[in-house]
C-alpha positions as CSV (number, residue, x, y, z in Angstrom):
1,X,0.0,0.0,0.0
2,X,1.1,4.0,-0.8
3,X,0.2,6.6,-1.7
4,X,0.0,8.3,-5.4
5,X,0.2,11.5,-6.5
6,X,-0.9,12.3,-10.3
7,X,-0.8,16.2,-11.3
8,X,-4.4,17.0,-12.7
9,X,-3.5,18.7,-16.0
10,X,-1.4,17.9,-18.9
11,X,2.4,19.3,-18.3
12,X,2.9,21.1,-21.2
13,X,6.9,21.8,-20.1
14,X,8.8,20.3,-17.5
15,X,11.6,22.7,-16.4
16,X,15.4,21.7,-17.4
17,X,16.2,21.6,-13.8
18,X,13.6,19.6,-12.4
19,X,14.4,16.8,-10.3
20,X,11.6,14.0,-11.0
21,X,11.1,11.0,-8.6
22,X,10.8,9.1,-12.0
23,X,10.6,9.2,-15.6
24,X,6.8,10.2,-15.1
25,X,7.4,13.8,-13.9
26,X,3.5,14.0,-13.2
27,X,3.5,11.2,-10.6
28,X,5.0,10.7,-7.7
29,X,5.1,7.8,-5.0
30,X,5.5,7.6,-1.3
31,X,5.3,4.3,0.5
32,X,3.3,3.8,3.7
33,X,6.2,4.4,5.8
34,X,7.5,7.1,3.6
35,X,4.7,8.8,3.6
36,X,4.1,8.9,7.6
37,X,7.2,10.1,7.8
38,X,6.7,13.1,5.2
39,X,3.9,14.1,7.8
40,X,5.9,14.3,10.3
41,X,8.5,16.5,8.5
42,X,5.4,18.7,7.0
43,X,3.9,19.6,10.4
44,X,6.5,18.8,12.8
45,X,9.5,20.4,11.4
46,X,8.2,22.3,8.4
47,X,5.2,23.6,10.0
48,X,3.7,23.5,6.6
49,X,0.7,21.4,7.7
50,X,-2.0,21.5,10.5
51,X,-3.8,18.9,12.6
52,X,-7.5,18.9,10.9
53,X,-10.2,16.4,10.4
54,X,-11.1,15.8,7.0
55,X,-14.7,16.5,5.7
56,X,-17.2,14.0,5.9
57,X,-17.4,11.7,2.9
58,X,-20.7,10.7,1.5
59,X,-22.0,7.1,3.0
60,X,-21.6,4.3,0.5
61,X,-23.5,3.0,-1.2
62,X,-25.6,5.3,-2.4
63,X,-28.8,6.1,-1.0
64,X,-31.3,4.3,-4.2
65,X,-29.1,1.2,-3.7
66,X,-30.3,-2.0,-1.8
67,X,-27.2,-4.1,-2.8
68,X,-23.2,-3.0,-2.0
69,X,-22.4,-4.9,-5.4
70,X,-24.9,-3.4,-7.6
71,X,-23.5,0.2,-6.7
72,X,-20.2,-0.2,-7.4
73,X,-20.9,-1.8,-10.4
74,X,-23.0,1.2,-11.1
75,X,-20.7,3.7,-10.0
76,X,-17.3,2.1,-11.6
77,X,-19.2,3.1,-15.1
78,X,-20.3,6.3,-13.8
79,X,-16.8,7.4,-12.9
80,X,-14.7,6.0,-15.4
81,X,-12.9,3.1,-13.2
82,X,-14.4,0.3,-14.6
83,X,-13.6,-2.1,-17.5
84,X,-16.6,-3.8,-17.9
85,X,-19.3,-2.5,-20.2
86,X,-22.0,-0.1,-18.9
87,X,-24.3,-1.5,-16.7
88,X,-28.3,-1.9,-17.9
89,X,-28.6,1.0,-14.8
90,X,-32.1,2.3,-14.4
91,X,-32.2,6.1,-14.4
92,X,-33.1,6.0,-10.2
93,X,-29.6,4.5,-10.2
94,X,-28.1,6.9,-12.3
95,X,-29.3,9.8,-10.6
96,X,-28.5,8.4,-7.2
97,X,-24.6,7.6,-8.4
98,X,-24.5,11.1,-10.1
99,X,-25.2,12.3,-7.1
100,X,-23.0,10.5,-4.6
101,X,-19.9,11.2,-7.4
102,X,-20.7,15.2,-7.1
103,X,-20.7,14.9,-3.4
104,X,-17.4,13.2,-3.1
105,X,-15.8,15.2,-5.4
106,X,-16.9,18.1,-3.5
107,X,-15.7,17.0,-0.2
108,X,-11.9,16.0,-1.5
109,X,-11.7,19.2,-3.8
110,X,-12.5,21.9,-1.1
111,X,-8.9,23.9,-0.2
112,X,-8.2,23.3,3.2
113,X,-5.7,26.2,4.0
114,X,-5.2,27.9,7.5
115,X,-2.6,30.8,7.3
116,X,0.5,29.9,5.2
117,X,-0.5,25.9,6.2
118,X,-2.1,22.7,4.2
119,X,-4.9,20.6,6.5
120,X,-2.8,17.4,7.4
121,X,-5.7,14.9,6.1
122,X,-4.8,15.6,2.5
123,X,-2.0,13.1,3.4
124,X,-3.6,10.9,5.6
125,X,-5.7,9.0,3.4
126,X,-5.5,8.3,-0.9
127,X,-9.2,9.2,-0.9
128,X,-8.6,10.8,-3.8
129,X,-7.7,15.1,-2.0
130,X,-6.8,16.8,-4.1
131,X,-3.9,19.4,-3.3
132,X,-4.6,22.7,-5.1
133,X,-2.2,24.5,-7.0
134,X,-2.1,27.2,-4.5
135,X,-1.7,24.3,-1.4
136,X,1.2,23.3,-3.5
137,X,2.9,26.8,-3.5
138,X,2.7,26.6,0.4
139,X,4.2,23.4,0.8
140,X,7.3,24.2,-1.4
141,X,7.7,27.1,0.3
142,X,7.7,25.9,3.5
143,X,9.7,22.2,2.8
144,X,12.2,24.2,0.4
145,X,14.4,26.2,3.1
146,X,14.5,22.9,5.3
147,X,15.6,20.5,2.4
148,X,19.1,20.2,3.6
149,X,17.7,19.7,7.6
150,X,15.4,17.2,6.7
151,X,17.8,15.5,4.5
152,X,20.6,15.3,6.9
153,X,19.1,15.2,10.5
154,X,15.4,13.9,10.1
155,X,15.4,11.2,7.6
156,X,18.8,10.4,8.4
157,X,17.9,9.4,11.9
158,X,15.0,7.3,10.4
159,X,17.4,4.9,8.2
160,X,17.7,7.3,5.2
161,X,21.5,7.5,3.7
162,X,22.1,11.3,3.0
163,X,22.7,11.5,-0.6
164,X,19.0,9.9,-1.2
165,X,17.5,12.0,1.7
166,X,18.0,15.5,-0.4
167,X,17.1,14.1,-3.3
168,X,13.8,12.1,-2.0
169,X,13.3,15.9,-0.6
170,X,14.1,17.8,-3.7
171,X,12.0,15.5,-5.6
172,X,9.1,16.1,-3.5
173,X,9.8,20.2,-3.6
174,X,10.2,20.0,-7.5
175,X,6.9,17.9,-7.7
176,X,4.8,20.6,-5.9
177,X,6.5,23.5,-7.6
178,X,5.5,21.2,-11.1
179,X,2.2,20.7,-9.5
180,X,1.5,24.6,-8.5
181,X,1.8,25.3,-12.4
182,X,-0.9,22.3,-14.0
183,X,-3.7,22.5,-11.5
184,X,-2.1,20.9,-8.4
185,X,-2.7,16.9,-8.2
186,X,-4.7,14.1,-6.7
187,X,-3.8,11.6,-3.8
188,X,-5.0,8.4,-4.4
Protein backbone atom coordinates (compact mmCIF):
# COMPACT_ATOMS: atom_id res chain seq x y z
CA UNK A 1 0.00 0.00 0.00
CA UNK A 2 1.10 4.00 -0.80
CA UNK A 3 0.24 6.62 -1.73
CA UNK A 4 -0.05 8.26 -5.40
CA UNK A 5 0.17 11.52 -6.50
CA UNK A 6 -0.88 12.27 -10.28
CA UNK A 7 -0.85 16.24 -11.30
CA UNK A 8 -4.36 16.99 -12.70
CA UNK A 9 -3.47 18.71 -16.04
CA UNK A 10 -1.37 17.94 -18.88
CA UNK A 11 2.37 19.30 -18.29
CA UNK A 12 2.93 21.08 -21.22
CA UNK A 13 6.95 21.77 -20.14
CA UNK A 14 8.82 20.34 -17.50
CA UNK A 15 11.62 22.75 -16.43
CA UNK A 16 15.39 21.72 -17.40
CA UNK A 17 16.16 21.63 -13.80
CA UNK A 18 13.58 19.56 -12.41
CA UNK A 19 14.36 16.81 -10.25
CA UNK A 20 11.58 14.00 -11.01
CA UNK A 21 11.14 11.01 -8.58
CA UNK A 22 10.83 9.07 -12.01
CA UNK A 23 10.61 9.17 -15.61
CA UNK A 24 6.82 10.17 -15.06
CA UNK A 25 7.38 13.83 -13.86
CA UNK A 26 3.52 13.98 -13.24
CA UNK A 27 3.49 11.18 -10.59
CA UNK A 28 4.98 10.72 -7.73
CA UNK A 29 5.14 7.78 -4.99
CA UNK A 30 5.52 7.63 -1.30
CA UNK A 31 5.33 4.27 0.46
CA UNK A 32 3.34 3.83 3.70
CA UNK A 33 6.19 4.45 5.78
CA UNK A 34 7.51 7.14 3.63
CA UNK A 35 4.74 8.85 3.60
CA UNK A 36 4.11 8.87 7.56
CA UNK A 37 7.17 10.07 7.77
CA UNK A 38 6.74 13.07 5.18
CA UNK A 39 3.87 14.07 7.80
CA UNK A 40 5.88 14.27 10.32
CA UNK A 41 8.53 16.48 8.48
CA UNK A 42 5.45 18.70 6.96
CA UNK A 43 3.92 19.59 10.38
CA UNK A 44 6.52 18.76 12.76
CA UNK A 45 9.47 20.41 11.35
CA UNK A 46 8.16 22.28 8.45
CA UNK A 47 5.17 23.57 10.01
CA UNK A 48 3.74 23.53 6.60
CA UNK A 49 0.70 21.39 7.67
CA UNK A 50 -1.98 21.52 10.51
CA UNK A 51 -3.78 18.90 12.57
CA UNK A 52 -7.46 18.95 10.94
CA UNK A 53 -10.23 16.38 10.41
CA UNK A 54 -11.08 15.84 7.02
CA UNK A 55 -14.74 16.50 5.72
CA UNK A 56 -17.20 14.02 5.85
CA UNK A 57 -17.36 11.71 2.88
CA UNK A 58 -20.72 10.72 1.52
CA UNK A 59 -21.95 7.09 2.96
CA UNK A 60 -21.56 4.34 0.53
CA UNK A 61 -23.54 2.97 -1.16
CA UNK A 62 -25.62 5.29 -2.36
CA UNK A 63 -28.78 6.11 -1.05
CA UNK A 64 -31.25 4.32 -4.16
CA UNK A 65 -29.12 1.18 -3.68
CA UNK A 66 -30.34 -1.97 -1.76
CA UNK A 67 -27.16 -4.07 -2.79
CA UNK A 68 -23.17 -3.04 -2.00
CA UNK A 69 -22.45 -4.87 -5.37
CA UNK A 70 -24.86 -3.39 -7.61
CA UNK A 71 -23.52 0.15 -6.72
CA UNK A 72 -20.20 -0.24 -7.38
CA UNK A 73 -20.86 -1.81 -10.38
CA UNK A 74 -22.96 1.16 -11.11
CA UNK A 75 -20.70 3.71 -10.01
CA UNK A 76 -17.30 2.10 -11.63
CA UNK A 77 -19.25 3.08 -15.13
CA UNK A 78 -20.27 6.26 -13.82
CA UNK A 79 -16.75 7.38 -12.90
CA UNK A 80 -14.68 6.04 -15.43
CA UNK A 81 -12.86 3.12 -13.16
CA UNK A 82 -14.45 0.27 -14.58
CA UNK A 83 -13.64 -2.10 -17.47
CA UNK A 84 -16.64 -3.83 -17.88
CA UNK A 85 -19.26 -2.52 -20.18
CA UNK A 86 -22.05 -0.15 -18.95
CA UNK A 87 -24.25 -1.45 -16.66
CA UNK A 88 -28.30 -1.92 -17.91
CA UNK A 89 -28.64 1.04 -14.81
CA UNK A 90 -32.11 2.30 -14.37
CA UNK A 91 -32.15 6.07 -14.41
CA UNK A 92 -33.06 6.03 -10.21
CA UNK A 93 -29.57 4.52 -10.15
CA UNK A 94 -28.13 6.89 -12.31
CA UNK A 95 -29.31 9.81 -10.63
CA UNK A 96 -28.52 8.37 -7.16
CA UNK A 97 -24.65 7.57 -8.41
CA UNK A 98 -24.53 11.07 -10.12
CA UNK A 99 -25.16 12.28 -7.10
CA UNK A 100 -23.03 10.51 -4.60
CA UNK A 101 -19.87 11.22 -7.39
CA UNK A 102 -20.72 15.23 -7.07
CA UNK A 103 -20.72 14.92 -3.42
CA UNK A 104 -17.39 13.24 -3.06
CA UNK A 105 -15.84 15.19 -5.45
CA UNK A 106 -16.91 18.12 -3.46
CA UNK A 107 -15.72 16.97 -0.16
CA UNK A 108 -11.91 16.05 -1.46
CA UNK A 109 -11.74 19.18 -3.79
CA UNK A 110 -12.51 21.94 -1.12
CA UNK A 111 -8.95 23.86 -0.16
CA UNK A 112 -8.20 23.34 3.18
CA UNK A 113 -5.65 26.24 4.00
CA UNK A 114 -5.15 27.89 7.48
CA UNK A 115 -2.61 30.77 7.33
CA UNK A 116 0.51 29.89 5.15
CA UNK A 117 -0.46 25.91 6.18
CA UNK A 118 -2.07 22.69 4.20
CA UNK A 119 -4.91 20.65 6.49
CA UNK A 120 -2.78 17.45 7.41
CA UNK A 121 -5.70 14.89 6.13
CA UNK A 122 -4.76 15.59 2.52
CA UNK A 123 -1.95 13.12 3.37
CA UNK A 124 -3.55 10.94 5.60
CA UNK A 125 -5.67 8.96 3.41
CA UNK A 126 -5.50 8.27 -0.85
CA UNK A 127 -9.15 9.23 -0.93
CA UNK A 128 -8.65 10.77 -3.80
CA UNK A 129 -7.72 15.07 -1.96
CA UNK A 130 -6.82 16.77 -4.11
CA UNK A 131 -3.92 19.41 -3.33
CA UNK A 132 -4.61 22.66 -5.06
CA UNK A 133 -2.24 24.51 -6.97
CA UNK A 134 -2.13 27.24 -4.49
CA UNK A 135 -1.67 24.27 -1.41
CA UNK A 136 1.17 23.26 -3.47
CA UNK A 137 2.85 26.83 -3.53
CA UNK A 138 2.74 26.57 0.40
CA UNK A 139 4.18 23.38 0.80
CA UNK A 140 7.27 24.16 -1.37
CA UNK A 141 7.75 27.11 0.27
CA UNK A 142 7.74 25.92 3.54
CA UNK A 143 9.74 22.22 2.84
CA UNK A 144 12.17 24.22 0.40
CA UNK A 145 14.39 26.19 3.07
CA UNK A 146 14.53 22.93 5.28
CA UNK A 147 15.57 20.55 2.41
CA UNK A 148 19.12 20.18 3.59
CA UNK A 149 17.72 19.75 7.59
CA UNK A 150 15.35 17.20 6.67
CA UNK A 151 17.78 15.54 4.52
CA UNK A 152 20.58 15.29 6.91
CA UNK A 153 19.13 15.19 10.48
CA UNK A 154 15.41 13.86 10.13
CA UNK A 155 15.43 11.16 7.59
CA UNK A 156 18.82 10.39 8.36
CA UNK A 157 17.87 9.35 11.88
CA UNK A 158 15.05 7.32 10.36
CA UNK A 159 17.37 4.87 8.19
CA UNK A 160 17.69 7.32 5.20
CA UNK A 161 21.47 7.55 3.74
CA UNK A 162 22.07 11.27 2.99
CA UNK A 163 22.72 11.47 -0.59
CA UNK A 164 18.99 9.93 -1.16
CA UNK A 165 17.47 11.99 1.69
CA UNK A 166 17.99 15.51 -0.35
CA UNK A 167 17.09 14.07 -3.30
CA UNK A 168 13.81 12.12 -2.00
CA UNK A 169 13.28 15.90 -0.55
CA UNK A 170 14.14 17.81 -3.73
CA UNK A 171 11.96 15.53 -5.61
CA UNK A 172 9.06 16.05 -3.51
CA UNK A 173 9.85 20.16 -3.55
CA UNK A 174 10.20 20.04 -7.51
CA UNK A 175 6.90 17.93 -7.72
CA UNK A 176 4.79 20.63 -5.91
CA UNK A 177 6.46 23.53 -7.58
CA UNK A 178 5.45 21.22 -11.12
CA UNK A 179 2.24 20.72 -9.50
CA UNK A 180 1.52 24.57 -8.46
CA UNK A 181 1.81 25.31 -12.35
CA UNK A 182 -0.91 22.33 -13.95
CA UNK A 183 -3.70 22.46 -11.48
CA UNK A 184 -2.12 20.89 -8.41
CA UNK A 185 -2.66 16.88 -8.18
CA UNK A 186 -4.67 14.06 -6.70
CA UNK A 187 -3.77 11.63 -3.79
CA UNK A 188 -4.96 8.37 -4.43
Amino acid sequence: MGYDFKIVRKIERVPKEHKAQGSDPSYHRFNSTAMGLWRVAMQEWCEATYLADAPELPAFPPTGFDDVDRAYEVHSWLDGSGHAPAPIATPQEIEAGKAYLAAYEDAVTRPAIRGDQVASYKFESNAGWLVTPEECRLLAAKIEPMEQQLASSFFSDAGFDDADALEMVEAWVAYQKLAAEYGGYRVR
